[in-house]
VORO-336039 format. One record per residue (C-alpha): x, y, z; residue in three letters; residue number from 1. Coordinates in Angstrom, 2 decimals, m for minus. Layout:
BEGIN
<r X="X" Y="Y" Z="Z" res="ala" n="NUM"/>
...
END
This chain:
BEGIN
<r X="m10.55" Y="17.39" Z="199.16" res="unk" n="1"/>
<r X="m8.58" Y="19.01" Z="196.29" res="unk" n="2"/>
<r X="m6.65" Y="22.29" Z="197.34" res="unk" n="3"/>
<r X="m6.67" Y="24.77" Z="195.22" res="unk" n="4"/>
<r X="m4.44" Y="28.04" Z="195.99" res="unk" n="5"/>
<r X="m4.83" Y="30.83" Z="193.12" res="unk" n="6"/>
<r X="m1.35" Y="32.75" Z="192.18" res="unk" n="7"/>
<r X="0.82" Y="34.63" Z="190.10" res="unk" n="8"/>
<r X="4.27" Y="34.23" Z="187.97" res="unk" n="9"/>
<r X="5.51" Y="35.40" Z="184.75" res="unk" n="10"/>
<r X="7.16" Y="31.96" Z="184.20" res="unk" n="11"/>
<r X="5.72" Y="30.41" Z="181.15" res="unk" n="12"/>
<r X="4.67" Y="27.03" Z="181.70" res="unk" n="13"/>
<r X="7.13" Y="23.77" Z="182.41" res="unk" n="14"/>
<r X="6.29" Y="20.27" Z="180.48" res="unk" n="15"/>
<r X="4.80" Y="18.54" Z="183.40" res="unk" n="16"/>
<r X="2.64" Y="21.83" Z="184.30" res="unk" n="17"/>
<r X="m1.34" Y="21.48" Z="183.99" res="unk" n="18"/>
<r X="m3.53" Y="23.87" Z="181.55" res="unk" n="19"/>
<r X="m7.07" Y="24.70" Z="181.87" res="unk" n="20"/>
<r X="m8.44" Y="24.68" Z="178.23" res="unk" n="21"/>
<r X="m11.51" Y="27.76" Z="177.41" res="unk" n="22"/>
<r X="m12.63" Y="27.64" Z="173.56" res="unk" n="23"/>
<r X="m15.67" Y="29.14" Z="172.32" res="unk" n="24"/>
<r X="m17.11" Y="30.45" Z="176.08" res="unk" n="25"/>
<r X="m16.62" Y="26.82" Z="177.13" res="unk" n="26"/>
<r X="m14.34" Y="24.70" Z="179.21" res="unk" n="27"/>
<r X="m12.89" Y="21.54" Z="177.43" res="unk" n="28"/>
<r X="m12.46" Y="18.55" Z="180.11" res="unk" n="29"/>
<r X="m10.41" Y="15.83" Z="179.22" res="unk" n="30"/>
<r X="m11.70" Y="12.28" Z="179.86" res="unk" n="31"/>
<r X="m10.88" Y="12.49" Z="183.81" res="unk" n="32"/>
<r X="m10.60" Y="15.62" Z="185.80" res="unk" n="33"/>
<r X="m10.44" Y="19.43" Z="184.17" res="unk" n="34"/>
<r X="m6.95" Y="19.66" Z="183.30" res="unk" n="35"/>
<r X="m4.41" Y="19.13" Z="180.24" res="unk" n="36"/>
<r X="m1.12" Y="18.76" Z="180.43" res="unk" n="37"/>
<r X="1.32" Y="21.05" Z="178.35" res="unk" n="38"/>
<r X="2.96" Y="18.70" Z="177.07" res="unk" n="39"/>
<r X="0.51" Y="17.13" Z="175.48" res="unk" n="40"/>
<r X="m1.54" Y="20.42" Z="174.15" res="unk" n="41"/>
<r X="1.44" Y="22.80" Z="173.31" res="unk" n="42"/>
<r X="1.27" Y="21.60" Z="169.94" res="unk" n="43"/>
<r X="m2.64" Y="23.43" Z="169.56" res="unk" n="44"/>
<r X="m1.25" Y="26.66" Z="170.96" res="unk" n="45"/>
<r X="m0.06" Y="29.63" Z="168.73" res="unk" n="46"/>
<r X="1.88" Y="32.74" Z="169.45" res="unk" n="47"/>
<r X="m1.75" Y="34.75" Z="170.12" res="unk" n="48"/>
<r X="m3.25" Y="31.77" Z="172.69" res="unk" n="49"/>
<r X="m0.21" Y="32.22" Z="175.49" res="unk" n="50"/>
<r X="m1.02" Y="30.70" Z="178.30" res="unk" n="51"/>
<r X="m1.30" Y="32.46" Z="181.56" res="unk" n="52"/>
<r X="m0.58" Y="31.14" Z="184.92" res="unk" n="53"/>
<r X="m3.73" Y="31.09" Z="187.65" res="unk" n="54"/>
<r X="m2.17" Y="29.02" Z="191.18" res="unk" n="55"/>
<r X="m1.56" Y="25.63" Z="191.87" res="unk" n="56"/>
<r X="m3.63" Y="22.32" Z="192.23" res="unk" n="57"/>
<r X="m2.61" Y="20.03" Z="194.60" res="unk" n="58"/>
<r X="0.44" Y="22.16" Z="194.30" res="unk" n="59"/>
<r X="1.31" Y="21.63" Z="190.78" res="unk" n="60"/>
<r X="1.21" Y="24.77" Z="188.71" res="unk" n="61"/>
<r X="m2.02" Y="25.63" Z="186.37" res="unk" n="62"/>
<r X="m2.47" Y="27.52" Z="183.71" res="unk" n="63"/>
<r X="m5.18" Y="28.63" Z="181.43" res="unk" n="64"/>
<r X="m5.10" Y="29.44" Z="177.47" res="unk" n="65"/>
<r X="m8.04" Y="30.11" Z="175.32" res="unk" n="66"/>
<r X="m7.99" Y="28.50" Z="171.74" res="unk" n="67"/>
<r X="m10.38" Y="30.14" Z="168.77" res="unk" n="68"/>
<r X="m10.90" Y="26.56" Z="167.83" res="unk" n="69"/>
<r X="m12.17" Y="23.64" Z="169.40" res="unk" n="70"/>
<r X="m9.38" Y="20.98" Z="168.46" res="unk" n="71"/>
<r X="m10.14" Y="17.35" Z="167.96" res="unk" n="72"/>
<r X="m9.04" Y="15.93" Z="171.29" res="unk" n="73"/>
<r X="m9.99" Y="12.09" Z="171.92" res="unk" n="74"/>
<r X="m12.12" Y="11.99" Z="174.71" res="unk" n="75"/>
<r X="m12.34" Y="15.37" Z="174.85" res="unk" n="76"/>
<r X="m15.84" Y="17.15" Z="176.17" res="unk" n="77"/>
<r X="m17.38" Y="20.95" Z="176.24" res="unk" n="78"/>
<r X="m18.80" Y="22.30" Z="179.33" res="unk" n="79"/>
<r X="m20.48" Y="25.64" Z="179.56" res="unk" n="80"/>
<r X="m18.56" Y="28.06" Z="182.21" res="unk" n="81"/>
<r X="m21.60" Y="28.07" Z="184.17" res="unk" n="82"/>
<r X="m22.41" Y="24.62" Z="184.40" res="unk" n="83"/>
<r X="m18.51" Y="23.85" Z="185.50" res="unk" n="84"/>
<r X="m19.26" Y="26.69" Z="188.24" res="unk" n="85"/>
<r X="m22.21" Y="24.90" Z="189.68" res="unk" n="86"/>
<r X="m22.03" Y="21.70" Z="189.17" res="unk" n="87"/>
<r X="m18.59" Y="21.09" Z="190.31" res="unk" n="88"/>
<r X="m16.38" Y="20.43" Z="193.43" res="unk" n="89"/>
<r X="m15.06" Y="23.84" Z="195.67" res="unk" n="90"/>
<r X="m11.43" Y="23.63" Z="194.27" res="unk" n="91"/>
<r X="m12.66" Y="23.01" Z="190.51" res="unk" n="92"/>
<r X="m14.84" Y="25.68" Z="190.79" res="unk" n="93"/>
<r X="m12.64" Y="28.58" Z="192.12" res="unk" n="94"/>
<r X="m9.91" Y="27.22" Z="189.94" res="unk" n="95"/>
<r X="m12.19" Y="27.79" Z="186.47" res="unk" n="96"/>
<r X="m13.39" Y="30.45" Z="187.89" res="unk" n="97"/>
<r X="m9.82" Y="32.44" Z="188.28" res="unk" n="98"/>
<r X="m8.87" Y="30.65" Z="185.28" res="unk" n="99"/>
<r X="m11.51" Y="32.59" Z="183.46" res="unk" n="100"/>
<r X="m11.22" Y="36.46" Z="185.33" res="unk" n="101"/>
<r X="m7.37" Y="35.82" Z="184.71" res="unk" n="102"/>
<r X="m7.62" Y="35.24" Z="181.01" res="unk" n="103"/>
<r X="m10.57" Y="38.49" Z="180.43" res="unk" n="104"/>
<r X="m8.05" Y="40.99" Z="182.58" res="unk" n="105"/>
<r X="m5.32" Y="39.26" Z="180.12" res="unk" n="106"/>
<r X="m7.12" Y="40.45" Z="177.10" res="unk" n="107"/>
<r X="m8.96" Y="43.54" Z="178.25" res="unk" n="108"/>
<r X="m5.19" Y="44.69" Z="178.73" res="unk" n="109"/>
<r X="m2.92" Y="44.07" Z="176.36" res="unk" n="110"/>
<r X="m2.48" Y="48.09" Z="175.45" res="unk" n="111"/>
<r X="m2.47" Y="50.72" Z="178.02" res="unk" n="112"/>
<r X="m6.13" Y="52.48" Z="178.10" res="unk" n="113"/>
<r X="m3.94" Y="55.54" Z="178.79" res="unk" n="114"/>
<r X="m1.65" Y="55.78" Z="175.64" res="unk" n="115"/>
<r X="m2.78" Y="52.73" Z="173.54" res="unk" n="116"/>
<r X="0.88" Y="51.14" Z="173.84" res="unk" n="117"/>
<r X="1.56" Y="47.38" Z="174.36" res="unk" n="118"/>
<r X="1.52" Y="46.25" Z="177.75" res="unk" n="119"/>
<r X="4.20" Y="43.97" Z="179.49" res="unk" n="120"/>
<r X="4.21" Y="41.59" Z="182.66" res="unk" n="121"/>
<r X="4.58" Y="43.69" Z="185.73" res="unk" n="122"/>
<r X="7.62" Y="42.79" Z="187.42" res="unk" n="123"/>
<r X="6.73" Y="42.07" Z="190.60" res="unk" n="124"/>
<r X="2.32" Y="41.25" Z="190.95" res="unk" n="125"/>
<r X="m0.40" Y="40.54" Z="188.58" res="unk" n="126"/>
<r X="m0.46" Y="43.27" Z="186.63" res="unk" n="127"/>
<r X="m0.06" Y="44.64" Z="183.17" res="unk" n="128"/>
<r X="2.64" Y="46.86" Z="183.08" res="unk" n="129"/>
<r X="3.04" Y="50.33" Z="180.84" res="unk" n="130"/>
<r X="6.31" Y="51.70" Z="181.07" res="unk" n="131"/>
<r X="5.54" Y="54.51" Z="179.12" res="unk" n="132"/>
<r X="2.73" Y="55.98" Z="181.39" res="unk" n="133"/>
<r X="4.52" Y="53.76" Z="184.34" res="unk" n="134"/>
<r X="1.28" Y="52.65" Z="185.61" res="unk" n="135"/>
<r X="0.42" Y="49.03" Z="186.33" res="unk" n="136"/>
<r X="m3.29" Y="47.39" Z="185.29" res="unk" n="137"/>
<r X="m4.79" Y="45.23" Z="187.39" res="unk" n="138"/>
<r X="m7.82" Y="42.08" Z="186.59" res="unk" n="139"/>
<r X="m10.86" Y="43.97" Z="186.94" res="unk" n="140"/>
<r X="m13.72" Y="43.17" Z="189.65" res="unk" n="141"/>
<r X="m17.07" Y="44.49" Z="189.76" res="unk" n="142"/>
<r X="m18.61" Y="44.51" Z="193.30" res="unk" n="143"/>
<r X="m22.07" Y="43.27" Z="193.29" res="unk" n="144"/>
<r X="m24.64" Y="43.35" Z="195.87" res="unk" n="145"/>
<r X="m27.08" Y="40.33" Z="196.53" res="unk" n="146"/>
<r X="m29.36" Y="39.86" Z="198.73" res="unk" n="147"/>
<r X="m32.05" Y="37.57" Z="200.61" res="unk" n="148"/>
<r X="m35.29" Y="39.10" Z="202.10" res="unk" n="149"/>
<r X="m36.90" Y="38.36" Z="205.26" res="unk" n="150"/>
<r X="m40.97" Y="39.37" Z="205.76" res="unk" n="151"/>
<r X="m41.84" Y="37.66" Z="208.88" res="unk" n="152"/>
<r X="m41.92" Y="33.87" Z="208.05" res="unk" n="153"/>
<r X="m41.34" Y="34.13" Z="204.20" res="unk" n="154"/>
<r X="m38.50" Y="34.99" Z="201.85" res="unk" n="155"/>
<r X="m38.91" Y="36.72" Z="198.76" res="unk" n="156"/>
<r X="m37.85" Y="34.70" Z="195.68" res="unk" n="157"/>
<r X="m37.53" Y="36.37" Z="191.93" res="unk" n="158"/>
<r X="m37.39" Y="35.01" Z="188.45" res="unk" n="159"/>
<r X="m34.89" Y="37.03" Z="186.58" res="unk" n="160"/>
<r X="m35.20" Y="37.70" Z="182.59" res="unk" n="161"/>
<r X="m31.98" Y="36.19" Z="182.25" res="unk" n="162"/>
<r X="m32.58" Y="32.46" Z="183.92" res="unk" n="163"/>
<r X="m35.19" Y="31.64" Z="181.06" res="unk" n="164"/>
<r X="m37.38" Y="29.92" Z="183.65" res="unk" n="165"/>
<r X="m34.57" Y="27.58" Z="185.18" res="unk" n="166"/>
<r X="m34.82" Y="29.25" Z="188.87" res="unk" n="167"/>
<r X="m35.94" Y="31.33" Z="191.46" res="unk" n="168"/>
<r X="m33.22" Y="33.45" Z="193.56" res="unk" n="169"/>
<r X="m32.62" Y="36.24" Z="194.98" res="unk" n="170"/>
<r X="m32.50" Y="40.40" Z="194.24" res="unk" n="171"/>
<r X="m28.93" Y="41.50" Z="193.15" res="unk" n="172"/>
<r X="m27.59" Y="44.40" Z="191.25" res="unk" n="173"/>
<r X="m23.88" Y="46.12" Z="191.01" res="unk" n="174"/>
<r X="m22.28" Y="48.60" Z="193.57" res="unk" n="175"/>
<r X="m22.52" Y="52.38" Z="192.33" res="unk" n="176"/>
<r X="m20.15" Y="54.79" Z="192.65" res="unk" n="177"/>
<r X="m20.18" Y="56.85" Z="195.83" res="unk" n="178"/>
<r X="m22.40" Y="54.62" Z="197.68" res="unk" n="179"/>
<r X="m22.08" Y="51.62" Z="200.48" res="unk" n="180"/>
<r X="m22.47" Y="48.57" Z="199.55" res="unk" n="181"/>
<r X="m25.72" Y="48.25" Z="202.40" res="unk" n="182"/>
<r X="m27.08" Y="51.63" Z="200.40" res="unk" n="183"/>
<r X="m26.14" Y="49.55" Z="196.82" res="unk" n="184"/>
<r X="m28.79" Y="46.57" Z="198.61" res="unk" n="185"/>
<r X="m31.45" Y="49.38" Z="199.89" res="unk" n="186"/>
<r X="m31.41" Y="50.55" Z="196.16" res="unk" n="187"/>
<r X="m31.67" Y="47.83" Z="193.99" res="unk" n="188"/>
<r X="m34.25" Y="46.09" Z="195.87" res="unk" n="189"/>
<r X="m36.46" Y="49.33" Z="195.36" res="unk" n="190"/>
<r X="m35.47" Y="49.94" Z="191.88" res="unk" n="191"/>
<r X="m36.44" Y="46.19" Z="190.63" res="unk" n="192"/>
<r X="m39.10" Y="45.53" Z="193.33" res="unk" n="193"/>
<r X="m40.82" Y="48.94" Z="194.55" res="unk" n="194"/>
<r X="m39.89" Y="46.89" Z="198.36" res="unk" n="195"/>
<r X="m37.99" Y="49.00" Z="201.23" res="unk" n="196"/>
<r X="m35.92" Y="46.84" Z="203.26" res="unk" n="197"/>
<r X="m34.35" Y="47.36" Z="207.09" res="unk" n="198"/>
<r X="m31.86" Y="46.05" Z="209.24" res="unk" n="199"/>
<r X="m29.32" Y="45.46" Z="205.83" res="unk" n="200"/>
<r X="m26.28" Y="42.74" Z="207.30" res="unk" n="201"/>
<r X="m23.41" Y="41.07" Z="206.03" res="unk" n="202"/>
<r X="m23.10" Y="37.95" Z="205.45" res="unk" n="203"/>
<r X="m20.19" Y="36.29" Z="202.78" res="unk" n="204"/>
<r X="m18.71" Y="36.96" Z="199.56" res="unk" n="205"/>
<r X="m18.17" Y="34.74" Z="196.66" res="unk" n="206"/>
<r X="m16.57" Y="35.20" Z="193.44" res="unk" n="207"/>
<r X="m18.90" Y="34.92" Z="190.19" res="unk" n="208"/>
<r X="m16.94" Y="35.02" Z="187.44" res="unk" n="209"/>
<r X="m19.29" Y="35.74" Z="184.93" res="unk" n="210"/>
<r X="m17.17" Y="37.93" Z="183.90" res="unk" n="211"/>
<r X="m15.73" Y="39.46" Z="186.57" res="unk" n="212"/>
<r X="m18.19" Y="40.08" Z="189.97" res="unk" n="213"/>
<r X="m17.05" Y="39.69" Z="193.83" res="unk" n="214"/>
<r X="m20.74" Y="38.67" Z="195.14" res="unk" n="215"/>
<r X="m21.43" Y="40.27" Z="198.71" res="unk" n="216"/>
<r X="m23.94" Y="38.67" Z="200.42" res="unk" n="217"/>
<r X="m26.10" Y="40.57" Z="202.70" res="unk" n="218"/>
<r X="m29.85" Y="39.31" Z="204.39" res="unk" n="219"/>
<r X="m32.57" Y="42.24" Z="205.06" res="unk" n="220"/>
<r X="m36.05" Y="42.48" Z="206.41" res="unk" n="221"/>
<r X="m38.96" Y="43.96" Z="204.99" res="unk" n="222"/>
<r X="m39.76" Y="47.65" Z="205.94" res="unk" n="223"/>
<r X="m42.80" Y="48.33" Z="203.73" res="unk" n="224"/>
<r X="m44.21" Y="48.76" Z="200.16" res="unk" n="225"/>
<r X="m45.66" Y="46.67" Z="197.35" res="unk" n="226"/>
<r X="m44.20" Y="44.51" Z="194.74" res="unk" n="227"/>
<r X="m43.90" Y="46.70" Z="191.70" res="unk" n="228"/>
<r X="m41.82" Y="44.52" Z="189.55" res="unk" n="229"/>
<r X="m39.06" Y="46.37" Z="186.83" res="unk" n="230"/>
<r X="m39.46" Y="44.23" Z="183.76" res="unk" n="231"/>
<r X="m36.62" Y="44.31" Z="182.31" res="unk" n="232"/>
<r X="m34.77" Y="42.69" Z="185.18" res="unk" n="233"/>
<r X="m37.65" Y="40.41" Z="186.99" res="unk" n="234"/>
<r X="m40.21" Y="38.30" Z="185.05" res="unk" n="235"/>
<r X="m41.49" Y="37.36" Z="188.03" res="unk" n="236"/>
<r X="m41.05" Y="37.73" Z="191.97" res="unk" n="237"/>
<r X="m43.36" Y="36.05" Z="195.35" res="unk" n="238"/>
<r X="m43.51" Y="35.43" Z="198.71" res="unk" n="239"/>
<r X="m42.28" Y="32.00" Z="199.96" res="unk" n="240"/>
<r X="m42.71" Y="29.81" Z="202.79" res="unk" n="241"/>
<r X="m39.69" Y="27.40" Z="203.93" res="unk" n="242"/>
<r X="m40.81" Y="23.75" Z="202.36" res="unk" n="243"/>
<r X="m42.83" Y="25.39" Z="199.29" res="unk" n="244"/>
<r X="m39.80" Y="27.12" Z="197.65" res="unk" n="245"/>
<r X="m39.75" Y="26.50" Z="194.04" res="unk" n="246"/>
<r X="m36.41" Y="25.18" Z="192.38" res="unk" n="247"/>
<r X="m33.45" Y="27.67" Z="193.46" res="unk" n="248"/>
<r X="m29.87" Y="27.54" Z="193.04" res="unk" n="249"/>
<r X="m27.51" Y="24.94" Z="194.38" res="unk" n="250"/>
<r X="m26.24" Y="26.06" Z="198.18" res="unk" n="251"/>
<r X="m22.86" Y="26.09" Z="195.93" res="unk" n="252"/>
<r X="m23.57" Y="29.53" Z="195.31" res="unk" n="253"/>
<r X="m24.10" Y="32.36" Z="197.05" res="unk" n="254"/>
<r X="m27.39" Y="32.74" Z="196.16" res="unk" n="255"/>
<r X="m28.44" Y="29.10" Z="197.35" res="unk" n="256"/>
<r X="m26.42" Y="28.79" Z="200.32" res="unk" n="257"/>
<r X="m28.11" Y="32.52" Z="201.93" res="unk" n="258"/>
<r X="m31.48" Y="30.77" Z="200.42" res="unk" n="259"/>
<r X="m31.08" Y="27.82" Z="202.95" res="unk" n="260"/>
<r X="m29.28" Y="29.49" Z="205.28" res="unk" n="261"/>
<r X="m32.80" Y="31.93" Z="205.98" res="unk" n="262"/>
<r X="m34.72" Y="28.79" Z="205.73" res="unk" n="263"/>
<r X="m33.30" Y="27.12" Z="208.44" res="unk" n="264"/>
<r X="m33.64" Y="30.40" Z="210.52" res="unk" n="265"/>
<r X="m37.07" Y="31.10" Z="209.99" res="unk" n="266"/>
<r X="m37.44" Y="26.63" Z="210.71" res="unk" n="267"/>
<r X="m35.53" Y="27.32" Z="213.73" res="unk" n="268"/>
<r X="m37.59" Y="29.50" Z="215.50" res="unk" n="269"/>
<r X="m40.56" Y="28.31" Z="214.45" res="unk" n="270"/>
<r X="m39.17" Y="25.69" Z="216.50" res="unk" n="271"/>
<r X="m38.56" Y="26.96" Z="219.90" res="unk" n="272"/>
<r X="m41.88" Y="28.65" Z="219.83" res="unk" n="273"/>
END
């Protein structure tokens, strides 16, 4: 198994170092494994596409650099971010996936929101660093509830407007100011459901970098109401058995693996019965 440790330096990037290549909301992949050497790609880069560095694969330092155009690489392949996200080994995945939150915080901040001046490396962490205002800027994360739901010996499953009929999964929404993020679960699933829900628990967290979410996983039972769907989130939302689920996401992500983890549950006790 690959190990994959995400990092930070200001160094900029030795020959023998490894880049992660994003052009045109893709990933390029060379003809084995995700990354380029510099060496071989410094050539493509200009003084606007400076790479940033993400951690280390296998210990060897990574970086990632976004190109306006896709160059002619031999061999070369595009992969949409999300299908590198699910479809790919643990370490590949969390490395695109901080490849990609590294380089958006890398843009988003370039000037201090404050006074509009260019922005430097911090000298010490990830950051973005404004000497004017002295304050530092740091890659953004959005905290975002999601959530599986429990009604005796079925689990709700929704379509949302955005999977264009691909899957099922579950109720999820973004944390709120001045609320928890049990009260951010409790909310959502009424606002895009009409469902109350009880008993609200933890579970795991996963990052989603689509851009920028920390998933928190939680698992709730139903407390009462009907399904009054909010249309421009859900096309579509039922109550499933375990073994007549329609097609849901891989247990890769958060969504799949809470999914299968209620499943087996729900197949457990119906077990020792």
């Amino acid at each position: 198994m690959l190990e994959w440790v995400a990092g930070w330096s200001s160094e900029p990037p030795d020959e023998g170092d490894s880049v992660v290549i994003l052009c045109c909301h893709s990933v390029l992949r060379p003809r084995t494994g995700w990354l380029f050497a510099w060496s071989d790609i410094r050539n493509l880069v200009t003084g606007d596409d400076e790479p940033v560095y993400v951690g280390r694969l296998e210990a060897r330092p990574v970086y990632v650099v976004e190109l306006k155009d896709e160059p002619i690489i031999d061999g070369c392949e595009s992969v949409s971010l999300r299908d590198v996200f699910l479809n790919s080994d643990e370490a590949t995945a969390a490395m695109v996936g901080t490849a990609i939150q590294v380089l958006q915080w890398w843009r988003d901040h370039r000037y201090c929101g404050r006074c509009g001046q260019p922005t430097t490396f911090h000298p010490a962490e990830r950051a973005r660093w404004c000497g004017g205002c002295g304050i530092p800027w740091y890659a953004r994360l959005a905290p975002c509830v999601i959530v599986v739901i429990r009604r005796v010996d079925q689990i709700l499953l929704a379509q949302s407007v955005k999977s264009k009929g691909r899957f099922y999964s579950l109720i999820a929404g973004f944390v709120e100011p001045g609320e928890s993020a049990e009260q951010a679960v409790a909310r959502e699933v009424l606002e895009e459901t009409g469902l109350e829900v009880t008993n609200v628990r933890y579970h795991r967290s996963q990052p989603w970098p689509f851009p920028h979410q920390l998933m928190l996983g939680f698992s709730a039972d139903y407390a009462g109401g009907d399904l009054v769907l909010q249309e421009d989130e859900l096309l579509d939302a039922q109550w499933f058995r375990p073994g007549a689920f329609p097609a849901v996401p891989p247990q890769s992500t958060i969504a799949g693996h809470l999914i299968h983890l209620m499943e087996r549950e729900i197949l457990a006790e119906e077990a020792n019965r």
